[in-house]
N, C-alpha and C positions, 0 to 999 in steps of 0.2 A: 504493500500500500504506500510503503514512505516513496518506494521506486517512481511510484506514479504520478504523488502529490509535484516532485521534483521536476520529472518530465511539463505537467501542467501548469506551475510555475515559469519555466524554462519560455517555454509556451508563450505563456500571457506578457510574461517582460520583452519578449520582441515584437509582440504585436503594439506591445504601448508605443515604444519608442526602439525598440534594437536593430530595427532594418531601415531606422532614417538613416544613420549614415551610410548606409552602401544604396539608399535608393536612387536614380536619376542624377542629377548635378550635385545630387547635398554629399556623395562620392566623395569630390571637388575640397569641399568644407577642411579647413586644418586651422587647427587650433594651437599658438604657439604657446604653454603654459608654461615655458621656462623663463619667459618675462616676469611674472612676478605665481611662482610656486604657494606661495601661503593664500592668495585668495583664488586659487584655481579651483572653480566644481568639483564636487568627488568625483571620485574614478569611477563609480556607477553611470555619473550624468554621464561623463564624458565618453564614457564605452558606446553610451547608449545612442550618444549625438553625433559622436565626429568617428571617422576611420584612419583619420593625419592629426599625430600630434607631435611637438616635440618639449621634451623634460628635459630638467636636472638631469643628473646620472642619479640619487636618491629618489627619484620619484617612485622610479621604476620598483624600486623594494617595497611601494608607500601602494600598487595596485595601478599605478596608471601604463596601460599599456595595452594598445590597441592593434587594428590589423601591420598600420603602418607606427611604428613612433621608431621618432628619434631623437639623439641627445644634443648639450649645445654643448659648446665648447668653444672659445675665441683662437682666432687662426694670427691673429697679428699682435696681442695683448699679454702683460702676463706683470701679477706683482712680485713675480718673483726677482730678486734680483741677485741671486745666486748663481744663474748660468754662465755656462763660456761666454767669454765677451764678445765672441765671433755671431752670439745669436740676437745681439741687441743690433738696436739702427742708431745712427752715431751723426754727431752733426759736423759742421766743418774742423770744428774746433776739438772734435773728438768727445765730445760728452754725449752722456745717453739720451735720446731722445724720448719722451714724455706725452702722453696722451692729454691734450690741455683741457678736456672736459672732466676727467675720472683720474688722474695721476698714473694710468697703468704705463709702462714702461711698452715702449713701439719697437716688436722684434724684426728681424730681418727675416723678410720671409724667400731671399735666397738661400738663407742660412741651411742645409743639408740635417743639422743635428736639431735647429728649430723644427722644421718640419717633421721629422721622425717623432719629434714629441709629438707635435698636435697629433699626428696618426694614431702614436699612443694613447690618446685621450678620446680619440672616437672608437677605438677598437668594439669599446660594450656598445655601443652603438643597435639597437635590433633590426633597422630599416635605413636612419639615415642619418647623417652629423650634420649639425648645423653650426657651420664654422664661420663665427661674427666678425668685422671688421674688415672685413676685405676691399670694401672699394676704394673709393677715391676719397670720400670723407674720412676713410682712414689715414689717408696721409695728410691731407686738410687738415688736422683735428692735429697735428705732430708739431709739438716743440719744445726744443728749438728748431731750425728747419732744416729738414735732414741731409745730408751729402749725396742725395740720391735726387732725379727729378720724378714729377707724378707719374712720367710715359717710364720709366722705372719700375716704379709703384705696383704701376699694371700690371707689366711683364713682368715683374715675380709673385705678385699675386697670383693672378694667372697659371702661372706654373706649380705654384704653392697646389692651389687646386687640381690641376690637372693630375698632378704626383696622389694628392690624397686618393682620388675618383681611379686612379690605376694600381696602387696599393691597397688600396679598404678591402678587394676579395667580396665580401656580404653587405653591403651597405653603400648606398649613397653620397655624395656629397652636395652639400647646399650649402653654396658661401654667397653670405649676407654683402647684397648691393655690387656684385662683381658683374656687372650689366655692360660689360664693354666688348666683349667677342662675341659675335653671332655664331650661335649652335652649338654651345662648347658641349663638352661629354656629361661636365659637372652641371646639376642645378642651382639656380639661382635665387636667390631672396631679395624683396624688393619692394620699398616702400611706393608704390603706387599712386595715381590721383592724387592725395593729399598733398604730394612735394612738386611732381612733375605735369605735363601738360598730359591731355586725354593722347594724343599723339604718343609722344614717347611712353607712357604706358602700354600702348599696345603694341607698338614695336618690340616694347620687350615681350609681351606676349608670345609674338609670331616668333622671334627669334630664339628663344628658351625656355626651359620647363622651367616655368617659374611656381616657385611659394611666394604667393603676393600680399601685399598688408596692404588692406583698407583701412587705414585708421581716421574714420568719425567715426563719433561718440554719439552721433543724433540717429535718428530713425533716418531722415532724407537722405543723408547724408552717405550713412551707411547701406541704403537701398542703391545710392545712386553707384557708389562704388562697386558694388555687387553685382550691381547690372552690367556696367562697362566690364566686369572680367569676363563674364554672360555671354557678352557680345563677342569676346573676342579672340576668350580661350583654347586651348586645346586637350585632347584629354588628360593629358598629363600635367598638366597647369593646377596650382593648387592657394586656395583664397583663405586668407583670416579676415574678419571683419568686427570693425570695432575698432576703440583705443587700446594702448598696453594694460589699459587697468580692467577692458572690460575682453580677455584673453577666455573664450569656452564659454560666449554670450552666444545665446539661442534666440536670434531674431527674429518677430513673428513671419515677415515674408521668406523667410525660409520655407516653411511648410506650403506658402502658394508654389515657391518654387522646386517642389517636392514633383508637384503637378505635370513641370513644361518636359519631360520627356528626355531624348535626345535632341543634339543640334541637327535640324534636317537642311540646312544650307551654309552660306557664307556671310559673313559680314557682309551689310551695306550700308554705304555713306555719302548724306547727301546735305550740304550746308551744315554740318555739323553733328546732325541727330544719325544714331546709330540705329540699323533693328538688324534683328537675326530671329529668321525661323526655327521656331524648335518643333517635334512632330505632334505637341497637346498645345501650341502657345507661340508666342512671340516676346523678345526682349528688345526696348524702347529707350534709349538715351540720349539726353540730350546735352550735350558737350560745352555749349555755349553760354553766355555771360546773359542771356534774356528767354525771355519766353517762348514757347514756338506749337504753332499749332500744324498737326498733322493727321492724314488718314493712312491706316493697317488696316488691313483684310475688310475694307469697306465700314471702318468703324473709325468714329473722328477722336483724338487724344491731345490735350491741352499737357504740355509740359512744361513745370516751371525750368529757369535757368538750372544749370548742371542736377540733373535731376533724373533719375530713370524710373520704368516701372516694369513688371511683369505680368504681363496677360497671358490669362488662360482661356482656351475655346470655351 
């Protein structure tokens, strides 16, 4: 009898909620909870909502672990200041260089022995590393200013990444903001809308398997971001949505957009407003600074400035 209760049980918690994340686009859905771990949803919610997550390396012992997760770990950062001097980045004058936001000391990521570390730190890794600080803001954010230039920067970021993505054997890599080579092997992470134009957003789209951050905090906002990756995703493209404080936030048009199916065509774009068919629905964005009234499938849609929405037949 108890065999049975567990089965019915079993049962009933994926019909509540256990097959949203793997249904339709909500797939897509990844939730970074290694932004801020102590106000992350239990590991129940988060089984239940997303299939992409990434933790702590502690999380994982703490129950959070889903079809895909993976851990974080910074690929150009480190307080430690113990290492060969060969792994730090140094400035003209030979001093170590310094993260001017966070105090973390700025490693060389030609360095051969840096790199083997970070490997080492994504090894537990179950699906993928999320290796922070790689782009250009990483060298932005460096001082004093280092003895290397940003086309530098790249090219051993870059390689940094590429080395991990051909080393790792089991797992992924995803380095945060490294949006400068088209196609690379490695995944990218990418602050999205919020920073950049509707434009370069979806260039990176096209050109990388991105994990993308929406960060608005409002409903429009966070719709509107939602929509444009909608529009312009691919299967392997993967979305958070929300602020860093609102990491494993279950928005209610998610659940309409449980609805739109697969994508049954291509992006189109016409003075700004985006749509793409999907095979239950359509996705509507509007990219520009004002108002814009349009017709879809013979049905008229008033959208505010940067704003999207998701229609269902």
């Amino acid at each position: 009898m108890r065999r049975y209760l567990l089965i019915i049980c079993s049962i009933t918690a994926t019909l509540l909620g256990g097959t949203a994340a793997h249904a339709s686009v909500l797939r897509q859905l990844y939730a970074p909870l290694h932004i801020h771990p102590a106000t992350a949803p239990s590991p129940a919610f988060v089984d239940s909502h997303f299939s992409t997550i990434s933790v702590q390396p502690s999380m994982i012992r703490e129950g959070y672990s889903v079809a895909h997760t993976g851990i974080y770990t910074k690929g150009t950062r480190s307080l430690d200041a113990g290492f060969p001097e060969s792994w730090y980045l140094h400035s003209a004058s030979g001093a170590r260089v310094k993260d001017s936001a966070n105090g973390y000391f700025v490693m060389n990521p030609h360095s051969s022995g840096w790199r083997h570390h970070v490997l080492d730190a994504c090894k537990p890794a179950p699906s993928f590393c999320f290796v922070d600080a790689m782009g250009v803001d990483g060298y932005q954010r460096a001082t004093p200013r280092p003895n290397v230039s940003e086309a530098w920067w790249v090219k051993y970021t870059t390689g940094e990444a590429n080395f991990l993505e051909k080393a790792s054997g089991g797992f992924h890599v995803v380095a945060n903001n490294l949006t400068t080579s088209a196609y690379p092997k490695f995944r990218v992470a990418y602050e999205m809308f919020g920073r950049t134009s509707a434009t370069r957003s979806l260039w990176v789209l096209r050109h990388t398997k991105c994990f993308c951050f929406a960060k608005f905090s409002t409903e429009q906002g966070a719709l509107y971001g939602y929509s444009l990756f909608l529009a312009g995703a691919g299967r392997r493209d993967r979305i958070s949505v929300g602020s860093d404080a609102q990491a494993g936030k279950w928005w209610d048009f998610f659940d309409t957009a449980a609805q739109l199916g697969k994508p049954a065509g291509r992006l189109h774009q016409h003075d700004g407003v985006l749509t793409r068919p999907y095979t239950n629905g359509v996705v509507i964005v509007n990219t520009t600074s004002s108002a814009r009234q349009l017709t879809v499938r013979r049905s008229g849609y008033s959208l505010a400035a940067h704003s999207g929405r998701i229609v269902i037949d």
